[in-house]
C-alpha positions as CSV (number, residue, x, y, z in Angstrom):
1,X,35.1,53.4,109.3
2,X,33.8,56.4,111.2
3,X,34.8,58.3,108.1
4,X,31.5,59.6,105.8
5,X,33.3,59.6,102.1
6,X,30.8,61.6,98.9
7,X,32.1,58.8,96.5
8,X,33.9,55.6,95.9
9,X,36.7,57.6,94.4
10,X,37.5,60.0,97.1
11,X,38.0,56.5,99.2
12,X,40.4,55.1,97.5
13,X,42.2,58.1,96.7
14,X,42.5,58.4,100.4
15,X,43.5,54.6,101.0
16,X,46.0,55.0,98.4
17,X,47.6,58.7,99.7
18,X,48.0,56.7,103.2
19,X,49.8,53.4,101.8
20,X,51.7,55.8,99.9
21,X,52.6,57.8,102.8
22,X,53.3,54.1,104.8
23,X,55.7,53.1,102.5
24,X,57.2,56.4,102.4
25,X,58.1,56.1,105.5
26,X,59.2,52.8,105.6
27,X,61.2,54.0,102.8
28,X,62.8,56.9,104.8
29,X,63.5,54.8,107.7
30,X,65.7,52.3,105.6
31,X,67.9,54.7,104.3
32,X,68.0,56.6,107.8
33,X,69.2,53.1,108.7
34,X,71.5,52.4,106.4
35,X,73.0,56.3,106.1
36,X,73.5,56.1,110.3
37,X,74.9,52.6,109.9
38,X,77.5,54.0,107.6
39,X,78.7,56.6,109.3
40,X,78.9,54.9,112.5
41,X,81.3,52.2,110.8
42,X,83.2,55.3,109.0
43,X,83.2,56.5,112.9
44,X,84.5,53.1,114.4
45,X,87.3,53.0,111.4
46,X,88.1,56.5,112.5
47,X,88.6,56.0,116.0
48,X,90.7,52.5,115.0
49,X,93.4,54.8,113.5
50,X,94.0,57.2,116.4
51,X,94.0,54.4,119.0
C-alpha cells in the first residue's frame, strides 16, 4: 500500500475502522432496504383501498 504507517498497531487500527465503516454501511443499506420496502407495500395497500 502506498500508505507509510509508524507501527503495526496504527495498521490495523486503520484496517479495522474501515471494515467497521464497510459493514456499517452494508448495515445501513439493509434497513434502508427493508424500511423503503415497507412503506412502499403500506403505499400499495393504501392505494388498494381508494381504488
Amino acid at each position: 500500500m502506498a500508505i507509510k504507517w509508524k507501527n503495526k498497531i496504527e495498521k490495523y487500527i486503520t484496517i479495522a475502522g474501515f471494515v467497521a465503516g464497510v459493514i456499517g454501511l452494508v448495515y445501513f443499506g439493509i434497513y434502508a432496504y427493508q424500511l423503503v420496502n415497507a412503506r412502499s407495500s403500506e403505499m400499495l395497500q393504501f392505494l388498494e383501498k381508494i381504488f
